[in-house]
N, C-alpha and C positions, 0 to 999 in steps of 0.2 A: 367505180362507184357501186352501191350497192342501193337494189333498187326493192322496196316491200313492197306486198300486192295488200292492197286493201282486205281487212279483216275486222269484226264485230272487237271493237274494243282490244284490242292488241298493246303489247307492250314489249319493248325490243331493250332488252339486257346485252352487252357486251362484257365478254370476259378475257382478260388479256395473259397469255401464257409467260412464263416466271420471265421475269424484269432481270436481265444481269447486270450485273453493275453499271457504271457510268455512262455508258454506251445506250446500256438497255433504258436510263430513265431519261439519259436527253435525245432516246427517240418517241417515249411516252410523250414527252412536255412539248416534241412538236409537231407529233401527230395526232394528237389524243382527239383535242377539238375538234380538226376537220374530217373525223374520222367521225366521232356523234354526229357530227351533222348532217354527214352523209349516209350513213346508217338511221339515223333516228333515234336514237342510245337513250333510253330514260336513266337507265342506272347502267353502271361499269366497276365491276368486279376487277383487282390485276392480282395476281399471284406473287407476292413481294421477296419468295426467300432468298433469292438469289441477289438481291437488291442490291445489297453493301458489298460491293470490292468482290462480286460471285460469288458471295456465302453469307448465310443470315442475312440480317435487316436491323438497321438501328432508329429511333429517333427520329435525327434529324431527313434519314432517308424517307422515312414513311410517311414524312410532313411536305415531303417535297413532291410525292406520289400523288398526296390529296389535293398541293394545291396544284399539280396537273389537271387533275381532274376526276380523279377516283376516288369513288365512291366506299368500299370496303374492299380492306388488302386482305386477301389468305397467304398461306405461309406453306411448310414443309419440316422434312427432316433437320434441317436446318434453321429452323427459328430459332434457336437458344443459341448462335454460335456467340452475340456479341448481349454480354450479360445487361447493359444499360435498355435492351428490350423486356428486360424484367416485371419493372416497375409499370415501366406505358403499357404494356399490353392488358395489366392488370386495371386500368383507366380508362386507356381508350378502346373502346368498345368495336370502334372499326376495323380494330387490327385482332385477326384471329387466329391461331393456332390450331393444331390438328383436333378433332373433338375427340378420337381415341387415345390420347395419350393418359394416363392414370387418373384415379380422381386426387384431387389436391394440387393437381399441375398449373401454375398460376394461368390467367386467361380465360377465356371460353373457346368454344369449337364451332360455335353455330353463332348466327344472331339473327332476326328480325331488324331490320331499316325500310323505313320508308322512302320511293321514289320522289321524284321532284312532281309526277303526279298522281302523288297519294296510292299508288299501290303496295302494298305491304308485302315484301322479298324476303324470303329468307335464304340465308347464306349460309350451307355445311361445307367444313374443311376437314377430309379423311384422308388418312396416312394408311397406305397398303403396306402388307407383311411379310410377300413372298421378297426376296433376297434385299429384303431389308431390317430394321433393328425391329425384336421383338417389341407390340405393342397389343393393348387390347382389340379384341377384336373390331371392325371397323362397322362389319356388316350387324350386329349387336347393337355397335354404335347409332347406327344410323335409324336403326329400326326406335330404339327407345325415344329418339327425340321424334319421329314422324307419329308415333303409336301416340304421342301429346299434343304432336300439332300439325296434323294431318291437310292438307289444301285443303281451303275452304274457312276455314273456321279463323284462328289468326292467323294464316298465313295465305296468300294472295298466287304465290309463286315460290317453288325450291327449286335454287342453281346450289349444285353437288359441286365442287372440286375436288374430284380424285385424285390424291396425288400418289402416282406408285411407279413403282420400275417395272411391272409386269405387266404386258400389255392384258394378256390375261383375264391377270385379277380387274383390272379396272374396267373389260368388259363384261367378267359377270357382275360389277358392283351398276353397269348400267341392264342388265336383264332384270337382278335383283330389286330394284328400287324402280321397275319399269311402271308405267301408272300411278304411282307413287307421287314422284317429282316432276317439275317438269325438263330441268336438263342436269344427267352427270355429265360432268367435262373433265378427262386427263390432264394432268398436268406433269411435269417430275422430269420428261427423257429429254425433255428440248427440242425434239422433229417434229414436226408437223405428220399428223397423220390426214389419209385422206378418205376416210371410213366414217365422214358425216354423215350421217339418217335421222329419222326418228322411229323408236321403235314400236311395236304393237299395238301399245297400252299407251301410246301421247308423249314418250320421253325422249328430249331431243339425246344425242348422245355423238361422242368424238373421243378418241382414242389417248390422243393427246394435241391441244388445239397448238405446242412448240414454244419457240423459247423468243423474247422478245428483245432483242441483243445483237452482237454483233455477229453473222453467219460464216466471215471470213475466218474460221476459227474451228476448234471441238469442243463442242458444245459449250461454247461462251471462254473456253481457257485458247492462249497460245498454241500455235502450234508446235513451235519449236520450244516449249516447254511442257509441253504434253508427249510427242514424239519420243523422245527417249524411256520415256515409260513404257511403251508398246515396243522398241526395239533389241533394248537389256537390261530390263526390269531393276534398274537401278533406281532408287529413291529421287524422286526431281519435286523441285517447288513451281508447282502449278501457279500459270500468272494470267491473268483476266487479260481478255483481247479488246484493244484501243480502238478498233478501227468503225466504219460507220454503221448502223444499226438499223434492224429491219423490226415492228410493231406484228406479234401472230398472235392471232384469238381466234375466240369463236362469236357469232354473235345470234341471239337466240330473237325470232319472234314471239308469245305466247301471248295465249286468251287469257286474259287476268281473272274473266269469272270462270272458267273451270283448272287453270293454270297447267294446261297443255302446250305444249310446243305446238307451235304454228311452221316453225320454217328455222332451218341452222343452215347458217353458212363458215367458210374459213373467212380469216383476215388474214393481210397478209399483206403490211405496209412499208416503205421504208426505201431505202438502196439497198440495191442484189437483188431482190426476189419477190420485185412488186407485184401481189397478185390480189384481188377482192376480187371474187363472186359474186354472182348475182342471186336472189334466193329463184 
């Protein structure tokens, strides 16, 4: 269980690491709840793109996320795999796409939502570069939309989801945005890192908070359908792993009137590899 020390007006966000297919959201849908409760969760952030069958996110999956219990889904490299997310993303405001992708790219990147008590969150979803698909730059990215709406002013709170392969890049995107926001959070590799802090300047930060899905596996696919690819790099059709399913985030406390991190812990629910922290 996770236990918060009392603080001047706190407000405790959960962020939960990419959802893999069926696995990963029937362990959302039956952890989710007692997992707020025990934490204290005003709002919950999940990382959806690995949602549908381990790649992309449709529809019916996203509706199935909220009426878990999540509050606003981010995505990745992977959000456009299944094109019926076209439309809804362009609607539903919850569901967001990386905000460096071009301009004209249907969706947004960021949003404002309010908690259930009345804190005002804002939510950015950036796609890292290093050894992956050329995009605009993220750290640009990022800067123009805080250079508008800075803490304080409308926004109460910024949770970063960095989504990148390079452990790297996504710690200078938490040096760079340090004071700034109040938590970047990895997303992308699947592992749990265990390089939780806050840093300098108030910004919680984690490297990547892991993959919310089945552990029995690499990184959410079969083994024995992943295996042959590492041993005679012959072509194989990667198959999502069935078996039971473990819930990893992070979960942030912050002051809502200066919107600094208070306290980050891991999560870490489920079968296999139950672990919650205490802050």
């Amino acid at each position: 269980m996770i236990i918060l020390k009392n603080s001047v007006d706190p407000i405790v966000v959960l962020l939960i690491g990419d959802v893999f297919g069926r696995p990963g959201r029937r362990a959302v849908a039956r952890h989710l709840a007692d997992l707020k409760a025990s934490c204290g969760a005003d709002f919950v952030i999940a990382n959806g793109e690995n949602a549908a069958a381990g790649v992309g996110i449709t529809p019916d999956v996203a509706a199935e996320l909220f009426k878990a219990g999540v509050d606003v889904i981010t995505t990745g490299n992977h959000v456009w795999r299944h094109k019926e997310i076209l439309s809804t993303i362009e609607s539903q405001k919850r569901i967001l796409r990386p905000l460096n992708y071009p301009p004209g790219t249907p969706g947004a990147g960021y949003g404002v939502f309010q908690s259930a008590n009345g804190v005002r969150v804002g939510v950015m979803n950036l796609l890292g570069r290093v050894f992956m698909e050329s995009l605009d730059c993220p750290f640009r990215a990022a800067d123009a939309i805080l250079d508008a709406n800075p803490l304080g002013r409308e926004v109460d709170l910024w949770i970063v989801d960095m989504h990148a392969e390079a452990s790297s890049e996504k710690i200078a995107m938490g040096f760079y945005l340090d004071g700034r926001v109040t938590a970047v959070l990895g997303t992308h590799t699947h592992i749990p890192t265990a390089d939780h802090r806050i840093l300098k300047q108030g910004t919680g930060f984690i490297t990547d908070v892991g993959m919310t899905g089945c552990y029995d596996s690499i990184i959410g696919m079969r083994v024995d359908s992943v295996m042959p690819k590492f041993l005679s790099k012959m072509p194989t059709r990667f198959e999502p792993a069935m078996g039971d399913a473990m819930v990893c985030g992070a979960v942030i406390k912050a002051d809502r009137n200066t919107g600094r991190c208070l306290a980050i812990a891991p999560v870490r629910v489920g079968t296999g590899l139950s672990e919650c922290h205490s802050f």
